[in-house]
Structures are given as structure tokens and as C-alpha cells.
N, C-alpha and C positions, 0 to 999 in steps of 0.2 A: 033450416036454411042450407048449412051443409050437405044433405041431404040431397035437395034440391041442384043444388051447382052440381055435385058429383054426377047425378042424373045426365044433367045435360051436357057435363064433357064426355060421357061415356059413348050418348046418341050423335055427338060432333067429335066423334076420336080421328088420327089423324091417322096416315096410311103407314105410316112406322109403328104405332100403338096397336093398330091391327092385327100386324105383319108379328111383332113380338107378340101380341097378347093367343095368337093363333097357336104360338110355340108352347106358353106356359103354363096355357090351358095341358097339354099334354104331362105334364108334370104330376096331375092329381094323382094319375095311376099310381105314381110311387109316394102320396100323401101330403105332396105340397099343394095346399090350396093357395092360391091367389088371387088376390081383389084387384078389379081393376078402377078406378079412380075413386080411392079409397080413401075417406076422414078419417085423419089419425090426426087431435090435440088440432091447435090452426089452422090445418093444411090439408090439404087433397092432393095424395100423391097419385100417380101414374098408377103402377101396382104395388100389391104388397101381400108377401106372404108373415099374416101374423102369427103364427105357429112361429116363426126359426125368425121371427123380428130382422127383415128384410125388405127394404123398399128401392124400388126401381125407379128411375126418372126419364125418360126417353124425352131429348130436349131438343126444341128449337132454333133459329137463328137467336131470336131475342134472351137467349141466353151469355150470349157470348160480346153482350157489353158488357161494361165496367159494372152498371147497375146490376144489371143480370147475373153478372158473379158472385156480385157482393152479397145481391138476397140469394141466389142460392149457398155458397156459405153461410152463412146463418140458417140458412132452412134448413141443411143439412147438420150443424152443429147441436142445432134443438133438438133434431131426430136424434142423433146419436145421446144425448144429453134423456131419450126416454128409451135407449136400448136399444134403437134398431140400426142397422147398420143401412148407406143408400149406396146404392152402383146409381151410377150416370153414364147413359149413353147419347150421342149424337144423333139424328133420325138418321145421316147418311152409314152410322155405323151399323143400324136396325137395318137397312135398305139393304146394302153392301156388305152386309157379313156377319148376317144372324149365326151361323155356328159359332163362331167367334164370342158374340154376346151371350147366347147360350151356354156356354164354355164359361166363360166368367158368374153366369150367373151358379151356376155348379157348381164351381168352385166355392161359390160364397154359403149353397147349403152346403158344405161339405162331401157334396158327391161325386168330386173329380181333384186329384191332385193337378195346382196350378203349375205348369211347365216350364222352366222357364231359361 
């Protein structure tokens, strides 16, 4: 069933999910593989590099209700709760300033000192 869902957000991803998943496809060369609408335990994340236990969430308007906090909080605590660490981005921050998100995501393999 899992399975199945991932399938079909991956053939309905959204123009942010693209636009990142374009970027982190280029990452293999240096042996980060990434999944994209990946089951992990619950839940089907956005992507996820399971080698360095890394998941990405590139989110919606419907995020940014109360509801939408609260379950991403918990979604995110379980994750952390089986090792992996999540970045969340905004789709206008994927849209508007992929080096950016790129850049943090880097930071999180450890491939870039965070500047700050």
C-alpha cells in the first residue's frame, strides 16, 4: 500500500519537488543517493538520503495551519526518534533560492561548513 501512495506522489510531484529533486539527483556523483517519496516507518517523506539518515520535506500552504504544525511536529519527532534528522523547506524557498536550500542541505551531509 505504501508502495502504492509513494508511486503516485512521485507521478503527481509538485513543481518545487521537481525543481529540488533536479538538484539532488546531482549529488550521487559524490555518493549521496536520494529517494524521492520515500516510506520510511508511517510515513512517506518528500526525499531521503538513507545512507547519512536525512529527510527532506518541501511543504505546502497546508502546512502552515495549527493542524499542520502540530502533525508535522510529531512527524518530525518520530523521525528523529528512528535517527534521521528532517530539513523543511517552504516550495517558495525551493522556487526562490535553491542555492540556499542546497547549501543547508550540505551542510546537513556535512559537506559544507554552515556560515553564519
Amino acid at each position: 500500500m505504501a508502495n502504492q501512495v509513494a508511486r503516485h506522489l512521485r507521478k503527481n510531484e509538485t513543481i518545487a519537488e521537481k525543481q529540488l529533486w533536479n538538484e539532488l539527483r546531482q549529488l550521487r556523483a559524490q555518493g549521496y543517493h536520494f529517494r524521492r517519496q520515500a516510506p520510511i516507518d508511517n510515513f512517506i517523506v518528500d526525499f531521503a538520503c538513507l545512507s547519512h539518515r536525512l529527510v527532506i520535506e518541501v511543504d505546502g500552504i497546508q502546512h502552515d495551519t495549527s493542524e499542520g504544525r502540530k502533525k508535522d511536529s510529531a512527524r518530525d519527532a518520530h523521525l528523529h526518534w528512528l535517527g534521521f534528522t528532517s530539513l523543511r523547506f517552504r516550495n517558495s524557498d525551493v522556487s526562490q533560492n535553491i542555492e540556499g536550500v542546497i547549501a543547508e542541505v550540505l551542510v546537513a551531509l556535512g559537506l559544507l561548513v554552515k556560515q553564519e
